[in-house]
N, C-alpha and C positions, 0 to 999 in steps of 0.2 A: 511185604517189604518193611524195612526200617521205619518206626516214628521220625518225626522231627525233633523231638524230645532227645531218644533217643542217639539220633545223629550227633545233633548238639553238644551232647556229655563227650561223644568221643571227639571232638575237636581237641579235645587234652592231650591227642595222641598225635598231634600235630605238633611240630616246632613254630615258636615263637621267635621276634626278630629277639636277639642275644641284647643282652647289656649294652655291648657296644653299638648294635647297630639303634637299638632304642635311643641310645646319647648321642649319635650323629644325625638323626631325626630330629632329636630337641634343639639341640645347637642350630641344625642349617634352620630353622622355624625362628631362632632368634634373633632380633636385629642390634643387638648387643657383642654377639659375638663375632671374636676375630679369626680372621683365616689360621693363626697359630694355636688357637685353640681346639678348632676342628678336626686341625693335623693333628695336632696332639691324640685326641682322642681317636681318631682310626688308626695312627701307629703301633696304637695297644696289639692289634693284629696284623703281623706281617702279611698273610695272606689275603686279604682285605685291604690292604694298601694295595700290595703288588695288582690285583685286578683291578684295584678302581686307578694303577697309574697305567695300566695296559686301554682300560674301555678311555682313557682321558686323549691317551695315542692312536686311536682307531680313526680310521677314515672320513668315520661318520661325525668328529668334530672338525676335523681340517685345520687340525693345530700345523703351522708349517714347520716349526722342530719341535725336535721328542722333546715332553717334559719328565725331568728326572727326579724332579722333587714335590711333595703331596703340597704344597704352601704355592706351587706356583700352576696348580691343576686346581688350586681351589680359587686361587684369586683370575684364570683365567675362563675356565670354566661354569663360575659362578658356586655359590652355597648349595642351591636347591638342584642343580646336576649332577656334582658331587652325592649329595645325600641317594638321588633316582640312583646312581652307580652303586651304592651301597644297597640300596633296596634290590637292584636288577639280582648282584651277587648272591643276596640270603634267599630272593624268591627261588632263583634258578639250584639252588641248594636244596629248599625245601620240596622243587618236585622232582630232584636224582637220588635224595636220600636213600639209603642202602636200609631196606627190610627185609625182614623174616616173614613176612605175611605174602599171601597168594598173592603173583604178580597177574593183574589186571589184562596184560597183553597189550596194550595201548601204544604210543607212538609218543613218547615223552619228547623227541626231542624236537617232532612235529607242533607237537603242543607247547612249548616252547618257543619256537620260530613264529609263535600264533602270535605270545604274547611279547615280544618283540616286537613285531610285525606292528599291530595294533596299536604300540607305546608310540611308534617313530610317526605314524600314522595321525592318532591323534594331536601332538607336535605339530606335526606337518601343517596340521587343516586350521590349528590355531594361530601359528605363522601368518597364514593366509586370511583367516577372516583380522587378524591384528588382535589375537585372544591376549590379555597386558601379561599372562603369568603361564609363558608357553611350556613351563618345568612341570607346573602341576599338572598337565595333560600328560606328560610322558607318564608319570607313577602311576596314574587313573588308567592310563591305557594299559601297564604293564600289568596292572594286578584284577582286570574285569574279571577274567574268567578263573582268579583263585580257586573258588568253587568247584570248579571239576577236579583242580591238587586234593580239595580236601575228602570229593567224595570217591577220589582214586585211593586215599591211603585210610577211609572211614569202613570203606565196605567195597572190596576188589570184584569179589562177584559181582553187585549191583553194576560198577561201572564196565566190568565185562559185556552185562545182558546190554545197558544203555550202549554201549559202541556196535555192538552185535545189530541193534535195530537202526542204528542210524546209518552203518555200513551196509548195510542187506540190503535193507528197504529205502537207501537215500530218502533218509527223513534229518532234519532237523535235530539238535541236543534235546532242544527243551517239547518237540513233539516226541520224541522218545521219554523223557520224564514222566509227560503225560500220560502216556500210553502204558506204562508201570506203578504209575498213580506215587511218583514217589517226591519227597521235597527238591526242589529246583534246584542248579546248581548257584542261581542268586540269591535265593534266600540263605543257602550254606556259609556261601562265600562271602555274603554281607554281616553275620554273624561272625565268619572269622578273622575279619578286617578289622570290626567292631572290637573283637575280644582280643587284638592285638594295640587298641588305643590310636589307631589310625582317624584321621580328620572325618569329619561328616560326609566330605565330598567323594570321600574315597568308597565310605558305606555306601551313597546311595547311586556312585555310579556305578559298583559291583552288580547290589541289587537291579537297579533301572535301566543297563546299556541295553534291554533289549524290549524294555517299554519308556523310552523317556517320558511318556504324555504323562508318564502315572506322578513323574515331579515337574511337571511346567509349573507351578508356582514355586518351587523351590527356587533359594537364592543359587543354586547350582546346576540349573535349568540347563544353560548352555554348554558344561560339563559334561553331563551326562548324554547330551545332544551330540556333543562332540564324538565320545564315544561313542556311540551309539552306530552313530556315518561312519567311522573308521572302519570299526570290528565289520558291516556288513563288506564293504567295500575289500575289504581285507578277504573276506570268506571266499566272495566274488573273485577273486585274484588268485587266492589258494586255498580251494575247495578241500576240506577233509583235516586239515591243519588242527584246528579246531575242534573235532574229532564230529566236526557236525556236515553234512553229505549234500542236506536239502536246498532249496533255493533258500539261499538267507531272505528274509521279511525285512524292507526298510518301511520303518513308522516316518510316515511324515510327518506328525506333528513335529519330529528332529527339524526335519526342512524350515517349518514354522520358526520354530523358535531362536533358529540363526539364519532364518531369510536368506537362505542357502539359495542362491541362483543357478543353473546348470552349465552356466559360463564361469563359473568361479567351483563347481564340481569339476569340470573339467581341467582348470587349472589342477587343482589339487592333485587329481592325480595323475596328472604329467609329475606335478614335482616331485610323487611320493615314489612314482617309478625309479627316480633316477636315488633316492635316499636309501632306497630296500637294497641295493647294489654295494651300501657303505656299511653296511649293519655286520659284516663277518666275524666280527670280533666281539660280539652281543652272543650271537649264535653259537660260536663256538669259546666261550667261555672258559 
């Protein structure tokens, strides 16, 4: 199978977020900037407004009227929700792109509803423990499992053979990696985060949502913990989604590190049942 090496170079064949979406990342990051500004720069792209004033009108914020204008989605919505809708948009692009290359067979639109699922999810549980910046959990959640995008459009066979064993033999993504000897889809995917210029936190929840213990000293400990809880709970909820079959593995060190009670598990996902019901407008994009 593939080096890492190897894998790596072909990340080049991968889309990057565009100009625009990179200048509405810098912006919402700045505390200088004005909501006129923002607008500004995503009205460069009609199509890129119109879905992030469609996902600003979805269920799933409870705005009580439509809003019709990006300057009053961004002042009510906030910077960093605004910006996750621009992210949701380009991610959800980069794994429908139209290729020429062997199609994998997979269930993109499954695999999607994953990382959805998983953004609103982690939100959710941040909500709940009182996490102060519940925005950056949505992007952290939406983009864990890039890695399977990039080794879906890196090497179609490989991820054919990986879904073949994790569907047959209900195993796990990354007991199927194993079991092909091949690089994870976190290490891929923390490398194609990284080589898009995306924050530290975003690298090493990519990498770590499915060992957080390996950053308990990290200052993004609870980040990645975060995910961590979602994405299994997620699995648990909608087995196969994910393109992964086995019992998900929850690490408790996760538990540890946000003192996670099973009274306040339970909360969660009461609340996250009724949130997955406002998401249609995520999913179908």
């Amino acid at each position: 199978m593939a080096s890492i090496e190897k894998m790596i170079d072909k990340l080049e064949e991968l889309p990057s977020p565009d100009f625009i979406v990179q200048r509405i990342i810098s912006l919402a990051s700045d505390p200088n900037t004005s909501a006129r500004e923002l607008a500004e720069a995503i009205m460069i792209d009609a199509s890129l407004s119109a879905k992030i004033l469609k996902l600003a009108n979805s269920a799933y914020y409870g705005i009580p009227r439509k809003i019709t204008v990006l300057n009053e989605a961004i002042m009510i919505l906030g910077f960093k929700t605004v910006r996750n809708l621009a992210m949701s948009v380009f991610t959800y692009g980069a794994l429908f792109q139209k290729s020429k290359r062997e199609d994998s067979g997979i269930d993109r639109r499954a695999l999607w509803r994953h990382f959805v699922y998983v953004a609103v999810a982690s939100e959710t549980l941040g909500e709940i423990l009182g996490y102060p910046v519940k925005e950056e959990l949505f992007m952290n959640g939406l983009l864990h499992d890039i890695g399977k995008v990039a080794l879906d459009v890196i090497s179609p066979k490989l991820m054919k053979a990986l879904h073949k064993i994790t569907s047959e033999k209900k195993r796990n993504f990354i007991e199927a990696e194993n079991l092909l000897e091949v690089p994870s889809h976190t290490l891929i995917g923390a490398k194609l985060v990284e080589k898009w210029l995306l924050p530290e936190m975003v690298v090493q929840s990519v990498s770590g949502h499915h060992n957080p213990d390996l950053y308990i000293d990290s200052i993004n400990a609870e980040i990645i913990a975060i995910v961590h809880i979602a994405d299994v709970v997620i699995n648990i909820m909608h087995p196969g989604d994910s393109l992964s079959y086995g019992k998900p593995e929850l690490n408790h060190e996760a538990l540890n590190i946000l003192s996670l009670k099973p009274k306040i598990l339970s909360k969660f996902i009461d609340r996250l049942k009724d949130k997955l019901e406002k998401v249609d407008e995520f999913i179908n994009m």
